[in-house]
C-alpha positions in Angstrom: -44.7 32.6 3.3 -48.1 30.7 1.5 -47.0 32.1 -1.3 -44.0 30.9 -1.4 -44.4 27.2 -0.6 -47.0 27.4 -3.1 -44.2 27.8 -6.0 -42.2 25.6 -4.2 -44.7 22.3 -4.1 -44.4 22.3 -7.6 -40.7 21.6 -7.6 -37.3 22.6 -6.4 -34.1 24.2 -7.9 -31.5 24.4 -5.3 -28.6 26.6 -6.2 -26.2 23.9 -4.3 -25.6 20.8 -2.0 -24.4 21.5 1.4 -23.3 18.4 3.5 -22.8 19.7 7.1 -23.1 18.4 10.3 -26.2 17.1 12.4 -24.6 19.7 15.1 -28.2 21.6 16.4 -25.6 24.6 16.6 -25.4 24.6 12.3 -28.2 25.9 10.7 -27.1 25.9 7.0 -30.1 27.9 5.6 -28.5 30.7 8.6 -25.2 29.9 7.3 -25.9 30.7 4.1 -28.3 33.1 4.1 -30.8 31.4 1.8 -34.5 30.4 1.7 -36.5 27.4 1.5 -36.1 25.4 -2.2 -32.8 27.3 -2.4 -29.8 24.6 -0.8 -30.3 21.1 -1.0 -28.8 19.5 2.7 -27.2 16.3 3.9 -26.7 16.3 7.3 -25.2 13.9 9.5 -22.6 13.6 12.1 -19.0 15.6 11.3 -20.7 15.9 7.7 -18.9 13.2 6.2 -19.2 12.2 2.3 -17.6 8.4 2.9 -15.9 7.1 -0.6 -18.2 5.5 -2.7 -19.3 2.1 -2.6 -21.7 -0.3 -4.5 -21.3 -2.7 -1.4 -22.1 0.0 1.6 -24.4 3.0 -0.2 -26.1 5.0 3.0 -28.3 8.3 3.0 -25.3 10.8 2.5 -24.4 8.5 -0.8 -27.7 8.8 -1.5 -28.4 12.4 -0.7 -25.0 12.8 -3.1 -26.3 11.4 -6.1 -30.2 12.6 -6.1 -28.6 16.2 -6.1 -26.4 15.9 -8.4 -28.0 13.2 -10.8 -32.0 14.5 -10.5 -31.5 17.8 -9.0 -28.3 19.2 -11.2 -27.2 21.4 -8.1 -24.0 23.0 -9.9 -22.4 23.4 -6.7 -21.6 21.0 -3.7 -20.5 22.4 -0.4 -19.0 20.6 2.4 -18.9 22.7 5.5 -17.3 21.4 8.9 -17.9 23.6 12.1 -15.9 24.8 15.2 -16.2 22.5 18.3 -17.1 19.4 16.8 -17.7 16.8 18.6 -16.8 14.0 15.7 -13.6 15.7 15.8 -13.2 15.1 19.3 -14.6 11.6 19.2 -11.4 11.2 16.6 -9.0 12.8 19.0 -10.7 11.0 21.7 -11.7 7.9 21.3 -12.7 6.7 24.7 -15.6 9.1 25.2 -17.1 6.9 22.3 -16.1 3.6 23.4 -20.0 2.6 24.3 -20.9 3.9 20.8 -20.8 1.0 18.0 -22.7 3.3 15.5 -20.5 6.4 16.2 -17.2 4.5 16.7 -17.8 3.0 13.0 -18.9 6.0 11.6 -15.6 7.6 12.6 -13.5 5.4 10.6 -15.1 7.9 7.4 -13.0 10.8 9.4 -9.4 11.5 9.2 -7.0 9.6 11.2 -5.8 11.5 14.5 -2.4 10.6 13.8 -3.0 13.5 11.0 -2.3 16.3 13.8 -0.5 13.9 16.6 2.6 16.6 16.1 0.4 19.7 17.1 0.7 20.1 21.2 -1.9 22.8 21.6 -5.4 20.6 21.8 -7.5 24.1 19.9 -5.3 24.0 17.8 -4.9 20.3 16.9 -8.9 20.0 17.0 -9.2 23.0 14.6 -6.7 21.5 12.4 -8.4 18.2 12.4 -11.7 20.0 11.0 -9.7 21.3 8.6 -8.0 18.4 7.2 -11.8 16.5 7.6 -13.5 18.6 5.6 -11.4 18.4 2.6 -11.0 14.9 2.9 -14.7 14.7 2.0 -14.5 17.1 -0.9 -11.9 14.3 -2.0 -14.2 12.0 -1.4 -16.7 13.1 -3.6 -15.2 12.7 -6.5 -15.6 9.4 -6.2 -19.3 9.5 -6.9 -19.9 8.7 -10.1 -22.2 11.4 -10.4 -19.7 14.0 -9.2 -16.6 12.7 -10.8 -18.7 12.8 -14.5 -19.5 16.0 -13.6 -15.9 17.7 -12.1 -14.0 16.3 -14.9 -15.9 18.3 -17.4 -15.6 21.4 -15.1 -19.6 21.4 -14.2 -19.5 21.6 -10.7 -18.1 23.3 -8.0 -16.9 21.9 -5.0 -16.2 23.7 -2.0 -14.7 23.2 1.7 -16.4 25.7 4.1 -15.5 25.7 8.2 -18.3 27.8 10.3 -16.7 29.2 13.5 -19.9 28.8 15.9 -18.6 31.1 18.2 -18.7 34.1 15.8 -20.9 32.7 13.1 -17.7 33.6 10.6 -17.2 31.2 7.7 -13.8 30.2 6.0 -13.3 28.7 2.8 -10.7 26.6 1.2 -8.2 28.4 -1.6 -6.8 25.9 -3.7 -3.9 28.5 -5.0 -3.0 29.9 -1.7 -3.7 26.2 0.4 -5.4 27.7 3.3 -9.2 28.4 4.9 -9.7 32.5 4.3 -12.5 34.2 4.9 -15.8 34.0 3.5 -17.0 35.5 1.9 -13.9 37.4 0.5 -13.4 41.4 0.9 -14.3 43.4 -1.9 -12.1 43.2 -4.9 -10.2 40.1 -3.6 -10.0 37.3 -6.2 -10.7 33.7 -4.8 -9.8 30.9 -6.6 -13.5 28.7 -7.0 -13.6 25.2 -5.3 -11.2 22.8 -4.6 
């Protein structure tokens, strides 16, 4: 792969951002099936996108804005996983009670009251994931960056869930509301980002 690295010290072109999770279990360049230079990554815990702010700008703001502002990715992904344990810290949070940095980084999360109604825990923790992982597309567009960017239609923006279990991806359709599979059979229309 010298070769490769050789084109690639001179500069990148990624074909999109992913956020995703710090989870060892997500592999996004797996995921995706794409090669070094080709996906620009932010990873961190429950691959969150927090609302932007001049007052608290972190890494995942800053990861945000070099892709989209230096790097013109024309696509951002945001892709949530099965078995998350962010999720779980949200529907639990006693196991993070001796955790000041992961307690406060849950508040970028959905609030658990969000799925309260659904009795079977799976379920509710899948459902959770869900709802996470489009809250963070919403999110974005409150990057300036982004938001120039998705009012003019020049980026895409897309909600992904990985199951780890079976390595199957599911996307978010804006028209029909719901995760499907990704990518979609042959000949079935998909509505692109959210």
């Amino acid at each position: 792969m010298r070769g490769m690295f050789g084109q690639l010290s001179e500069g990148q072109e990624p074909h999109a951002l992913m956020i995703a999770c710090s989870d060892s279990r997500v592999v996004p360049n797996l995921i995706t099936d794409t090669r070094p230079g080709e996906l620009f990554v932010e990873r961190n815990p429950g691959n969150i996108a927090p609302v932007f702010s001049t007052k608290l700008m972190g890494a995942a703001s800053a990861s945000i804005e070099y892709a989209v502002g230096v790097l013109q990715v024309p696509n951002i992904i945001v892709c949530g996983h099965s078995d998350c344990g962010v999720m779980k810290g949200i529907l639990s949070p006693k196991t993070v009670k001796k955790l000041p940095a992961v307690r406060h980084w849950l508040e970028f999360g959905p609030s658990p009251e969000e799925v309260a109604e659904i009795e079977d825990p799976v379920e509710r923790l899948e459902m959770l994931t869900e709802l996470n992982v489009l809250m963070q597309v919403e999110n974005l567009k409150t990057h300036p960056s982004v938001a120039a960017k998705w009012k003019k239609g020049r980026i895409g923006l897309f909600g992904w869930v990985f199951d780890i279990e079976t390595g199957a991806v599911r996307a978010w359709d804006e028209k029909k509301g719901k995760f499907l599979p990704w990518p979609p059979e042959p000949g079935e229309k998909r509505t692109k980002g959210k």
